[in-house]
C-alpha positions as CSV (number, residue, x, y, z in Angstrom):
1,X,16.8,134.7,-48.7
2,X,17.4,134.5,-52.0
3,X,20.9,134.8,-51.9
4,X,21.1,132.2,-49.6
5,X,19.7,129.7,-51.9
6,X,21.8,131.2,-54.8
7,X,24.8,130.6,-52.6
8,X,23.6,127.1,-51.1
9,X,23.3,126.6,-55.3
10,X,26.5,127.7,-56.3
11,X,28.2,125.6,-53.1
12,X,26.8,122.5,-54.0
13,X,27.9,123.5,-58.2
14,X,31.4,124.0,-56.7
15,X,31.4,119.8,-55.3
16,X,29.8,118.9,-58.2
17,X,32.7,120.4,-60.2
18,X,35.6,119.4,-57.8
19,X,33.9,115.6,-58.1
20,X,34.5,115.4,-62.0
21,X,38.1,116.4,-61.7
22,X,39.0,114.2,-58.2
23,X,37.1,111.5,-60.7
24,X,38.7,112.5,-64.0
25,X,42.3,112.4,-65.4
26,X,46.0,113.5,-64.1
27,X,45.9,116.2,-66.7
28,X,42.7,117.7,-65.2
29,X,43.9,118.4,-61.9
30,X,45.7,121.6,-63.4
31,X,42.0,123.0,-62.8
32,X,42.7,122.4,-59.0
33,X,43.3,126.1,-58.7
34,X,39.8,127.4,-59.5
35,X,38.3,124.7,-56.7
36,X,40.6,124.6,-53.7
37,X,41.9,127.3,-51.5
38,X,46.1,127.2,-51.3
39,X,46.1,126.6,-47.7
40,X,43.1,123.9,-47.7
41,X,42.8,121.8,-44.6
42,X,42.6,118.3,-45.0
43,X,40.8,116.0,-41.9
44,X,42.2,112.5,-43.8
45,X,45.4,111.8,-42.0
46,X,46.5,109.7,-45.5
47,X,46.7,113.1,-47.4
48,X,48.8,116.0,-47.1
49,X,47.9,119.5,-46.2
50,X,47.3,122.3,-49.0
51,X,46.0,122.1,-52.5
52,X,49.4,120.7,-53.3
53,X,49.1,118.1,-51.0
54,X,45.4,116.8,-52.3
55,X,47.3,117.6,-56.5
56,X,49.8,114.9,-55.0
57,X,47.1,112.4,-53.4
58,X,45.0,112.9,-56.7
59,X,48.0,112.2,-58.8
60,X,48.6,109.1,-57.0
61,X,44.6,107.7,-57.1
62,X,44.4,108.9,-60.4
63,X,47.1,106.7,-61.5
64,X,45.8,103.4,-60.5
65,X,43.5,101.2,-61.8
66,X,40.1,102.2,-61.5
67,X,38.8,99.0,-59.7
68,X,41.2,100.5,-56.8
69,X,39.9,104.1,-56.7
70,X,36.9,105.4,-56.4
71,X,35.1,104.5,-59.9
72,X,32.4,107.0,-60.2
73,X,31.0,104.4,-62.5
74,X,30.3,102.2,-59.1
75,X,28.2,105.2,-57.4
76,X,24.8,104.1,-57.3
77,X,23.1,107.6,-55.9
78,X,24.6,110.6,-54.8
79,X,23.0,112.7,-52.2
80,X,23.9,116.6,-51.7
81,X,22.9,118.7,-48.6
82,X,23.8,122.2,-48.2
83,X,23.7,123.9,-44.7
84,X,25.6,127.6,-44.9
85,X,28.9,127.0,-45.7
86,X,29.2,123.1,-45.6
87,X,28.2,120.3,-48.1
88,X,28.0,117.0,-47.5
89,X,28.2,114.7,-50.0
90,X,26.8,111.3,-49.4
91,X,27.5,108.7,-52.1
92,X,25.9,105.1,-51.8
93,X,28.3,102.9,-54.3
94,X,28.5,99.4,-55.0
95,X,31.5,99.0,-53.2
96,X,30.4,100.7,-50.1
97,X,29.8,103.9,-48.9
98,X,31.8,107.7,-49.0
99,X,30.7,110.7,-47.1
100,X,32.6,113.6,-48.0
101,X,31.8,117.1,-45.6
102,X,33.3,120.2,-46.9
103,X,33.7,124.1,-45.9
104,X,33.3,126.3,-48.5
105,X,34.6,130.1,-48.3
106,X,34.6,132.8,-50.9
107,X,33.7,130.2,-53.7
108,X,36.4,127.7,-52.7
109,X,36.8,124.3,-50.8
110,X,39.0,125.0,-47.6
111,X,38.5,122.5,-45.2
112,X,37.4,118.4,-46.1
113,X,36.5,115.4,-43.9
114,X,35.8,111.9,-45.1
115,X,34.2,108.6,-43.8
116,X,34.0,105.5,-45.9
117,X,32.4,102.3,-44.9
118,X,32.7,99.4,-47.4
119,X,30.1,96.6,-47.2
120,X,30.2,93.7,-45.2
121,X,33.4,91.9,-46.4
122,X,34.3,94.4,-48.2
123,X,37.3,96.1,-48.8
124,X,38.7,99.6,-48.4
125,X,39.4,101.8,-50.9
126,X,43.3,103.6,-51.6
127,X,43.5,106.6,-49.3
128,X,40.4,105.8,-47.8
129,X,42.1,103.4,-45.1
């Protein structure tokens, strides 16, 4: 049991972690490598398969403004639940909300779905479509 929890731990560590570089700079996505599994499958139809696929949808988000991306700045509270090998990650922003589910194997992210709902009148969010 208590490996369980230190795993469920260590899970929810490794989406903290991936967060601050999906949310950081170009130049940090060289760190990519220690999060996401080569062969990572990707549930968004408005990114690419692979880790090189997300480096390239990252590359793209990261270059843009950040009041079209998702400015962590605008997340209000962030809600983690771990459940075996899945996260989700709920995150309540000003600008709507993201729910990110991910699979987890052998310490990295292989498999990702995403739902966002922007508020009423709202609009969505690059890549988020």
């Amino acid at each position: 049991m208590a490996d369980e929890i230190h795993d469920l731990a260590r899970n929810k560590q490794i989406v903290a972690e991936f967060f601050e570089i999906a949310h950081g700079t170009v130049a940090g996505l060289e760190h990519l490598d220690r999060y996401v599994a080569e062969d990572y499958i990707q549930h968004n139809p408005n990114i690419e398969q692979g880790r090189e696929g997300l480096r390239k949808f990252f590359t793209y988000i990261l270059s843009l403004p950040p009041e079209e991306r998702l400015d962590p700045a605008k997340e209000i509270e962030v809600n983690v639940i771990a459940d075996g090998e899945f996260i989700a990650r709920q995150a309540i922003r000003e600008d709507g909300m993201l729910v990110d589910v991910f699979r987890i194997h052998d310490g990295l992210l292989v498999e990702h779905w995403d739902a966002f709902r922007p508020p009423p009148g709202g609009k969505v969010i690059h890549g988020l479509e």
